[in-house]
Structures are given as structure tokens and as C-alpha cells.
C-alpha positions as a Python dict, from the first residue, in 0.01 Angstrom:
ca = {
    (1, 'X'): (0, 0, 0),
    (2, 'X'): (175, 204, 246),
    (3, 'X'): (239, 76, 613),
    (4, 'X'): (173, 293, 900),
    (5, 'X'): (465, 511, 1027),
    (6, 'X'): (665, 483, 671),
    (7, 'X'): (697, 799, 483),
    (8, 'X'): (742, 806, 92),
    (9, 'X'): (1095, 939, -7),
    (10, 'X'): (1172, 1150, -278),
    (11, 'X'): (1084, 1090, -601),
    (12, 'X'): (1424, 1178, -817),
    (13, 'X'): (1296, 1020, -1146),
    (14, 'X'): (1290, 1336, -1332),
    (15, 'X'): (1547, 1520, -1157),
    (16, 'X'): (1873, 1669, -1375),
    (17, 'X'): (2212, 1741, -1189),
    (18, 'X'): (2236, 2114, -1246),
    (19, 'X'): (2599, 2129, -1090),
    (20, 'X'): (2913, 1994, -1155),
    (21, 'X'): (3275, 1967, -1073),
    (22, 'X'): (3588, 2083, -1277),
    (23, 'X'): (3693, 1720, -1309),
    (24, 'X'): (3344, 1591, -1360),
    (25, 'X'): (3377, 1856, -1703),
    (26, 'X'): (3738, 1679, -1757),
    (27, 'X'): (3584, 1330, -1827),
    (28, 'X'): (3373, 1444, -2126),
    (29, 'X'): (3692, 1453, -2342),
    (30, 'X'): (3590, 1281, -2658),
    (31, 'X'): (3441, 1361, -2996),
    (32, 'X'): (3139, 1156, -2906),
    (33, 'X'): (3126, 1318, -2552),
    (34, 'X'): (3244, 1641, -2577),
    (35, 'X'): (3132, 1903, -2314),
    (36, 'X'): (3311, 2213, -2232),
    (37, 'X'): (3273, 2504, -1927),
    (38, 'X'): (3279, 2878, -2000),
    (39, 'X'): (3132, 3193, -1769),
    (40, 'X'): (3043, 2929, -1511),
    (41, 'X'): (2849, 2752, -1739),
    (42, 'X'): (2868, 2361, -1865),
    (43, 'X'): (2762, 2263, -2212),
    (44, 'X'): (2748, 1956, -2348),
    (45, 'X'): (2889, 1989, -2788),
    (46, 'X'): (2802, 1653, -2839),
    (47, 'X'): (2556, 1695, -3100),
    (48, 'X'): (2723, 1977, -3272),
    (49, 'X'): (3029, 1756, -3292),
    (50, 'X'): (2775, 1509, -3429),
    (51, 'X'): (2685, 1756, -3700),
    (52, 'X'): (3035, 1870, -3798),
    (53, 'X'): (3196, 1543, -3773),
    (54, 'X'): (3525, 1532, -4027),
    (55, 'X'): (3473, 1938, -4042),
    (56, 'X'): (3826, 2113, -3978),
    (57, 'X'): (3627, 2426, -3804),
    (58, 'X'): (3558, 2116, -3514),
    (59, 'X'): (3937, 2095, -3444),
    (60, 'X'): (3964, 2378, -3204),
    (61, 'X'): (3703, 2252, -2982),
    (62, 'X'): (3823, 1945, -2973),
    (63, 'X'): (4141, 2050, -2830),
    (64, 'X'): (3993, 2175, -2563),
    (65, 'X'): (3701, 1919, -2491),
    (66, 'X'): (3651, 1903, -2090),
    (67, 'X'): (3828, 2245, -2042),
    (68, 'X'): (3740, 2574, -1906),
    (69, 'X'): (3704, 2785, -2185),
    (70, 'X'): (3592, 3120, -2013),
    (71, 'X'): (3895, 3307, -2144),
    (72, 'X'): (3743, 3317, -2537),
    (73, 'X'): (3458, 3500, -2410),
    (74, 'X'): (3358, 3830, -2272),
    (75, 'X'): (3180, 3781, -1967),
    (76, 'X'): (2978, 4142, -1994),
    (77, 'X'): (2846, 4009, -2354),
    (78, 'X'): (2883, 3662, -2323),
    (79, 'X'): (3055, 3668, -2705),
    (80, 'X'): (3388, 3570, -2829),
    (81, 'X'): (3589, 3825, -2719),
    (82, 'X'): (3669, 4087, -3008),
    (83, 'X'): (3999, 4296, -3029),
    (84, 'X'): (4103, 4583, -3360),
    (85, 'X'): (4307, 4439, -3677),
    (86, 'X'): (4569, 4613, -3649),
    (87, 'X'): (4676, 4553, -4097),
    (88, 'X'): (4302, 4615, -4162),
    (89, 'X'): (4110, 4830, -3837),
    (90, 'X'): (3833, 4648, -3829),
    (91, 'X'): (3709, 4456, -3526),
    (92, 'X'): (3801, 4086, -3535),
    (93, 'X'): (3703, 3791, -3327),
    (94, 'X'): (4010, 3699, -3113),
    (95, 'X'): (4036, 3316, -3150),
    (96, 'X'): (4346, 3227, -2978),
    (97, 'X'): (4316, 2825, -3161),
    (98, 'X'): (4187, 2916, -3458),
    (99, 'X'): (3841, 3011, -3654),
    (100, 'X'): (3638, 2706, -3514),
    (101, 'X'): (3231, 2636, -3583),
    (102, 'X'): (3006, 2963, -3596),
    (103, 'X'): (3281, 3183, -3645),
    (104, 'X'): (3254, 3401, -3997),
    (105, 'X'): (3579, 3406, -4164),
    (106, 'X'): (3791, 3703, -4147),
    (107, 'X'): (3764, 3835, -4474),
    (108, 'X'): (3426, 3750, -4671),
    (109, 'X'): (3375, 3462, -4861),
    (110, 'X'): (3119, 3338, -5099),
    (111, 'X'): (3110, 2969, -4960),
    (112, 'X'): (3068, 3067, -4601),
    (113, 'X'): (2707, 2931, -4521),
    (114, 'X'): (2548, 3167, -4237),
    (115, 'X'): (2232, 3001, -4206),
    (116, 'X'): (2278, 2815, -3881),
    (117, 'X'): (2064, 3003, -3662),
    (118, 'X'): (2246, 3131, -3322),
    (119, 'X'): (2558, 3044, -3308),
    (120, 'X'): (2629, 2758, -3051),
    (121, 'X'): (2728, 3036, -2741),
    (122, 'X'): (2460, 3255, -2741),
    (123, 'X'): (2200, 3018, -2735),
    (124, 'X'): (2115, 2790, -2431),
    (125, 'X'): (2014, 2443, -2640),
    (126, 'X'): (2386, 2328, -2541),
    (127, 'X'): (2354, 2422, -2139),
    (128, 'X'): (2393, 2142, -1915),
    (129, 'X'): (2401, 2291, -1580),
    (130, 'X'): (2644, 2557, -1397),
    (131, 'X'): (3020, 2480, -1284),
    (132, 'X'): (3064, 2431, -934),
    (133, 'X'): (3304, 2714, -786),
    (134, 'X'): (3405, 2537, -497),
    (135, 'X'): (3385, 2144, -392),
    (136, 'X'): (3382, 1971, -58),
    (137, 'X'): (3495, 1618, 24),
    (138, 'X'): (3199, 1453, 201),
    (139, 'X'): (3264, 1132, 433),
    (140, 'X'): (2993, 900, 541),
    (141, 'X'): (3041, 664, 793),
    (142, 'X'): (2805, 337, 850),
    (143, 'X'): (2888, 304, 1248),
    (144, 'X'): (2706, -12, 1250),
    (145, 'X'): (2874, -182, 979),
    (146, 'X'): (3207, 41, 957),
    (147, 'X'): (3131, 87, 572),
    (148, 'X'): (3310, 438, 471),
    (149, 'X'): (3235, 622, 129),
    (150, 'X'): (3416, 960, 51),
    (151, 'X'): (3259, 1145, -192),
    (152, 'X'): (3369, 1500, -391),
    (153, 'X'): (3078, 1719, -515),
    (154, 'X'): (2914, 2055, -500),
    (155, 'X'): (2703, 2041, -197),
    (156, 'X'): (2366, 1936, -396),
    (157, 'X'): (2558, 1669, -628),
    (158, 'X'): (2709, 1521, -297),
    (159, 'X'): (2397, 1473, -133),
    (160, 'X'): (2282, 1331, -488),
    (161, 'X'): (2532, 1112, -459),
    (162, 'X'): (2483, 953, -116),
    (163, 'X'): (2121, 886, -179),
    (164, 'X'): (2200, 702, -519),
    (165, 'X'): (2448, 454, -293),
    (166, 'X'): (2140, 423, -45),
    (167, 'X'): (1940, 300, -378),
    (168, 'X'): (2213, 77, -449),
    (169, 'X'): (2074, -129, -143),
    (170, 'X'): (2411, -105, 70),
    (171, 'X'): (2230, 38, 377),
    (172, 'X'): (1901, -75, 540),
    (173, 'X'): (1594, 128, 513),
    (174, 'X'): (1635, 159, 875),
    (175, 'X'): (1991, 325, 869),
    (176, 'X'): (1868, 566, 547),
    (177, 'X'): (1607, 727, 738),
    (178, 'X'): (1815, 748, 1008),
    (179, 'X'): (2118, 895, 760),
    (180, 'X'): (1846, 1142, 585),
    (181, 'X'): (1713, 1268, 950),
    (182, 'X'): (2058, 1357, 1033),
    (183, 'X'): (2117, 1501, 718),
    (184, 'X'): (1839, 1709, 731),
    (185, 'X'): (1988, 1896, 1034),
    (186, 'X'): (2290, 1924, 962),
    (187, 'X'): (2158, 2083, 620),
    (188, 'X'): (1846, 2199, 601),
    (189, 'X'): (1881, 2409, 292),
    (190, 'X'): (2071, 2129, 88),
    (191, 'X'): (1746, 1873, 84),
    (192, 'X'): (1510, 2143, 28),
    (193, 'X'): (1705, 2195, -297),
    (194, 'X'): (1745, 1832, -376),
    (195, 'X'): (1348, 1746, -341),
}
């Protein structure tokens, strides 16, 4: 039962960070969390390092797990980049690391299996969320009990970010509304987005 004069927050239950840092990318380094950013994009290749697991088309991806990847791609087609063969004439796939997962071999082969689907880039199953282009450093100052949290984010994963330390119970319920009121002038546009 609601009390008079209290207003419901928001309800973030269902809510999915759609932005995120270079550095947030960086941590996802490992076969078992592998993401990767390309044409301001984040994916996350966990499960398709999952389904090659031991496979030796995996290894160029995992050498660049948490990276920026953008310069394999074209970013008018959003394919792998594609340049002429200069023995042969035909136009090649440029893979800088190596022929990695979804990539046809350069000459054909009888044991090549094609029947995948899309190939992991041009399909969105992978897509995480979008790459932050720029970050800000927000500060937040409790003036009545002098606690101070710095935080680094895009300006909607920031304000994410402050509200999950509110739910962590360090501030009263007094000093949130009073934090979310002041928020909401300062940046009108930014809570819109988060609710």
C-alpha cells in the first residue's frame, strides 16, 4: 500500500544497457566471454565460441576478444572488407588474421560446410548494444554524509549506474529523491531515456 506523498520509482526490471564503454568491451576477453565492437556496434560471440570451441577458424577472434574490430569491415556494406587477388583476379575477403568462422575458403573445397545460415556479421542475433563514442566522468557527492562515488559511462549507463548504488541502500530514500529531482534538471533528456 502506498503512503500519501510517495511516488513509485522506476521500474528497471526489464531494462537492457544499450551502451557501453571501450573498456567496458575490453573486459569480455575470454573464450567463455568473448564480445567484440565493430561499426559502433557491440556483440557479444559467446555462444558462437560455444559452438566452435577447439575449431582453429575461432583463433582469429579470439585474438582480438574485447577489441574494436571496425577495420575488417566496410562500413557502406557492413561486410568483411573485399580487395582483387592479384595471382588469381578474383575478389577476395581481406582477412588481415586469418580465414576465421563464416569465412569460405579461398579456393573451393569439398569439406567446407555452408549451411550456417547468415554468417555471424550480417545478422543481429549477436548485437548487444552500440559503443559509446564519447564518455564522461560523473562525480556524486553525498553533502550530508561526505560519501563520494566517481563513475565513467555514456551519459545513460552513468545515470544507470548511480541509481543501482541508490538500490544498494547507501543513501536514504530521502536523499534519492532529493538526488533524482536534481538530476532531473540538470538532465531532463537523460531520465526520459532511462525510464
Amino acid at each position: 500500500m502506498l503512503r500519501r506523498g510517495l511516488v513509485a520509482g522506476p521500474d528497471f526490471e526489464g531494462f537492457q544497457r544499450r551502451y557501453f564503454t571501450p573498456a567496458e568491451v575490453a573486459e569480455h576477453n575470454k573464450p567463455e566471454d568473448l564480445w567484440v565492437s565493430y561499426l559502433d556496434s557491440v556483440y557479444d560471440l559467446t555462444p558462437l565460441a560455444q559452438e566452435y570451441k577447439g575449431n582453429l577458424l575461432l583463433k582469429p577472434i579470439m585474438e582480438v576478444a574485447g577489441q574494436d574490430i571496425s577495420h575488417w569491415f566496410d562500413p557502406k556494406t557492413r561486410d568483411i572488407r573485399k580487395h582483387i587477388d592479384p595471382l588469381t583476379g578474383c575478389l577476395r575477403y581481406r582477412i588481415p588474421r586469418g580465414r576465421f568462422v563464416h569465412v569460405p575458403p579461398q579456393l573451393p573445397r569439398s569439406d567446407w560446410a555452408n549451411d550456417f545460415g547468415k554468417p555471424w556479421w550480417k545478422g543481429s542475433n549477436y548485437e548487444v548494444g552500440r559503443l559509446s563514442a564519447k564518455t564522461r566522468n560523473i562525480r556524486i557527492i553525498n553533502t550530508l554524509t561526505s560519501q563520494e562515488h566517481t563513475l565513467e559511462g555514456t551519459s545513460v549507463s552513468s545515470t544507470l549506474s548511480v541509481l543501482e548504488i541508490m538500490e544498494e541502500g547507501k543513501y536514504t530514500e530521502k536523499e534519492e529523491r532529493i538526488f533524482i529531482l536534481k538530476l532531473c534538471s540538470v538532465y531532463p533528456k537523460l531520465i526520459f531515456q532511462v525510464r
